[in-house]
N, C-alpha and C positions, 0 to 999 in steps of 0.2 A: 524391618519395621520402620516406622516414621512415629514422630513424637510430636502429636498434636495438642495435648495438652501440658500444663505448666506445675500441674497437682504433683505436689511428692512426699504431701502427708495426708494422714486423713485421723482424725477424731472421733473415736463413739462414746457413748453415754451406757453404762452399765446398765441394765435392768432386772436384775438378778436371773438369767436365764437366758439371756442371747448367748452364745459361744461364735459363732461366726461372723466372722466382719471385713469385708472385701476390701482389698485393695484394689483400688480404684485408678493406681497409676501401673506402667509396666516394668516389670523388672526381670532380670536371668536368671538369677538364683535366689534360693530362700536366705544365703548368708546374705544376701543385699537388701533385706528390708532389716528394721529394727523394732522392736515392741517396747513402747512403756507404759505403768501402770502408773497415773496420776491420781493422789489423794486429795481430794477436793478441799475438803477443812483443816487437814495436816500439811497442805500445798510442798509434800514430798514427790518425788520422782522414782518410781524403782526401772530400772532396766532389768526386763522377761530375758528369762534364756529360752533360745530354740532347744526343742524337745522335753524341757525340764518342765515349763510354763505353757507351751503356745508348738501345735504344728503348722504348717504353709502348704497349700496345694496350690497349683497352677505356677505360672510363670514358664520362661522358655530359655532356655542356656542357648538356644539356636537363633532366637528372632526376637526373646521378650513376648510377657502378655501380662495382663493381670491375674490375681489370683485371690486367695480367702488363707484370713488366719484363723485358725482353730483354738480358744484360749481352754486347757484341760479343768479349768473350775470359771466359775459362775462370778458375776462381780455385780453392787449393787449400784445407784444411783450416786454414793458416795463417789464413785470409782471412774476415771474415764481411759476409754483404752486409747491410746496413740501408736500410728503406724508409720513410719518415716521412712521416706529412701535413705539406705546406708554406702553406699557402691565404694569400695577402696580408690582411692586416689591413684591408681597405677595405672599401666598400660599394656595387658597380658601378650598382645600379638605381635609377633615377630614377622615382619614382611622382608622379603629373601630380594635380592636383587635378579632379576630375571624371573623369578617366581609364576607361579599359576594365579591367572586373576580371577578371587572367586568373589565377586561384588557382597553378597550376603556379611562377609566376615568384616569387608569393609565398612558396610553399613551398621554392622554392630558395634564395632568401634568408634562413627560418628555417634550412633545412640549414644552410646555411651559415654561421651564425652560433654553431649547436653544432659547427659543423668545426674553426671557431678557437676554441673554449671547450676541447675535444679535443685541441687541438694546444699552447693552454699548462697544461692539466692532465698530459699528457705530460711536458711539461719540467717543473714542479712534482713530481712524485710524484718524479722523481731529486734533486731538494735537500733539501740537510738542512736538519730542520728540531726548532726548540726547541720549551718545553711549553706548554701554554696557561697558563700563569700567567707566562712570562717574555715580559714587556710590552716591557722595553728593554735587551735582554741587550749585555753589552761585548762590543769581540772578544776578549779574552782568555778571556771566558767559552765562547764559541763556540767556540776555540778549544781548550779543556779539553774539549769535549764530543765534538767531532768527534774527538780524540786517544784518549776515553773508545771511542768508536764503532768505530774503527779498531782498535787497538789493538797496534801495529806495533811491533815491540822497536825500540829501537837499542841495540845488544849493544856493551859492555864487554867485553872476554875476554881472558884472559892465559892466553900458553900456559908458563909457568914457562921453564925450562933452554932455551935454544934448542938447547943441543947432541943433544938428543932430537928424534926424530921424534913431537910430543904431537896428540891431539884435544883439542881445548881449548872445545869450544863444541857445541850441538844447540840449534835449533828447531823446531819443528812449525807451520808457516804457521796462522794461523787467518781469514787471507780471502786473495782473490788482491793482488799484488801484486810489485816489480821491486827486485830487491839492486842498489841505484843506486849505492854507492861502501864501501867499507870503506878505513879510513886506518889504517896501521901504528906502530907506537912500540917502537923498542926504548932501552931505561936499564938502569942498575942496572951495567954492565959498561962491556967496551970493544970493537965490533966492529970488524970486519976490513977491512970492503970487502967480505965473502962476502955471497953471494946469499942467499936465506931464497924457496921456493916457499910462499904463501900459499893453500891451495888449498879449494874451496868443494864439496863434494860435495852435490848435490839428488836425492833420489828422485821425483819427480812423481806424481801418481799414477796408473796404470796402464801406468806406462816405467820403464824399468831407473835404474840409479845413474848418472847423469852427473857428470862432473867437468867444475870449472871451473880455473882457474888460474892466476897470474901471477907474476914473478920481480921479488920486489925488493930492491934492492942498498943495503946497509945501510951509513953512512957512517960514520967513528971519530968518532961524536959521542952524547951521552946519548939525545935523541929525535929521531926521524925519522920524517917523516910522509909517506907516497904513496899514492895513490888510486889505488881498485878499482873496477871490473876495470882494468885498461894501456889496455884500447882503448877506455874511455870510454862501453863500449855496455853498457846497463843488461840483469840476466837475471832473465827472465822465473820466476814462481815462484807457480803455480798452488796455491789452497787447500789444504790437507791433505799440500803438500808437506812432505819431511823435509830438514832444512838442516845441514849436519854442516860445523865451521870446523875446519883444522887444520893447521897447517906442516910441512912437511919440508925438511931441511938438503940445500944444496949447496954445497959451501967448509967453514971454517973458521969457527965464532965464538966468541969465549972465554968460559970455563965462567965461570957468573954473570951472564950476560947474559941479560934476562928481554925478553920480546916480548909486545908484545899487540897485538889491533885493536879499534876499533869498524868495528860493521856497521851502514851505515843502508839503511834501507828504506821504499819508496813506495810508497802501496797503488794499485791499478789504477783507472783509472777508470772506473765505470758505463756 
């Protein structure tokens, strides 16, 4: 066969009720493709096992072809399937010196040879990468750049008077990425023990306003610091979302007591 295209992965989108999803590039055997199941708002990875998770039909151990994976349960919009070339890094054929020349086997083995050029061009084109003149860049360099790339706040915000109800903060997401922890600080005063809801409002885009939320108890000391969200579980925050920070009082806390957070955030992985 001949390898006219460059494809060696392919991406579907769950719908609760697809199971079929073709691989669109060619390969020999079914151990040479890979399956993973990517959690959209948990931005985890699982690797499918063959037979356990997912059957393969098609493909050709003689010439290569494309084929279809079969996943044995249903997955929703949450969910997206990925199919990748997997092809071992070796070289099975043994050519005999005087040997029978049977072009086909030869050719399978040039396939083959642009399957695994395919499969780390793949992984390559998702790493970052410096400019051609940086020969021997530091990681703090790398480090500045990827930051440059990203470009991910971590928000400082003070919402003044705790005794008001303040908005005290807005972002506009500019890639995707997960509100991993906001930590709190109240100074300046002297709290109570009252509660303060620290609450996170996201627009997504094309969903309504959700709110996020969490309750924490301010001790009679100048700075107090507790981590966001309470349950430890990072929230999801699609490109072009709108991120709105802003507390509301429950209890008592006395006037002149100033509150703020920082917000940090992880960008998603590729």
């Amino acid at each position: 066969m001949s390898i006219a295209s460059e494809t060696a992965k392919v991406i579907y989108t769950g719908n609760n009720s697809a199971v079929d999803f073709p691989v669109t590039f060619k390969f020999f055997e079914s151990s040479e493709i890979a399956v993973w199941l990517y959690d959209i708002a948990a931005d985890t990875y699982t690797l499918l096992t063959l037979t356990t998770h997912y059957t393969v039909a098609g493909g050709s151990a003689t010439e290569g072809a494309t084929g279809t994976v079969t996943t044995l349960a249903t997955y929703t919009s949450a969910k997206k399937i990925i199919i990748v070339r997997s092809v071992p890094f070796t070289q099975p054929v043994d050519l005999e010196n005087q040997g029978r020349w049977y072009p086909q086997v030869h050719e399978n083995e040039f396939d083959r040879l642009v399957q695994q050029i395919q499969q780390l061009k793949e992984q390559v084109d998702r790493a970052y990468k410096v400019g051609l003149t940086d020969t021997n860049p530091s990681v703090n360099e790398l480090l500045d750049k990827l930051s440059d790339l990203i470009r991910l706040p971590v928000l400082k915000l003070f919402s003044g008077d705790a005794q008001d109800t303040v908005v005290f903060g807005q972002w506009t997401a500019n890639v995707d990425c997960y509100l991993e922890e906001m930590a709190l600080e109240a100074f300046g005063g002297a709290p109570t023990g009252a509660d303060l809801i620290c609450q996170v409002k996201i627009t997504r885009p094309g969903d309504a306003e959700v709110t996020e939320a969490t309750t924490f108890s301010l001790p009679a000391t100048d700075t107090y610091i507790q981590a966001f969200p309470a349950t430890a579980t990072s929230i999801y925050v699609p490109q072009d979302s709108v991120v709105k920070f802003f507390f509301s009082q429950v209890g008592s806390v006395l006037p002149g007591t100033n509150v703020g957070v920082t917000a940090y955030f992880r960008p998603k992985r590729l």
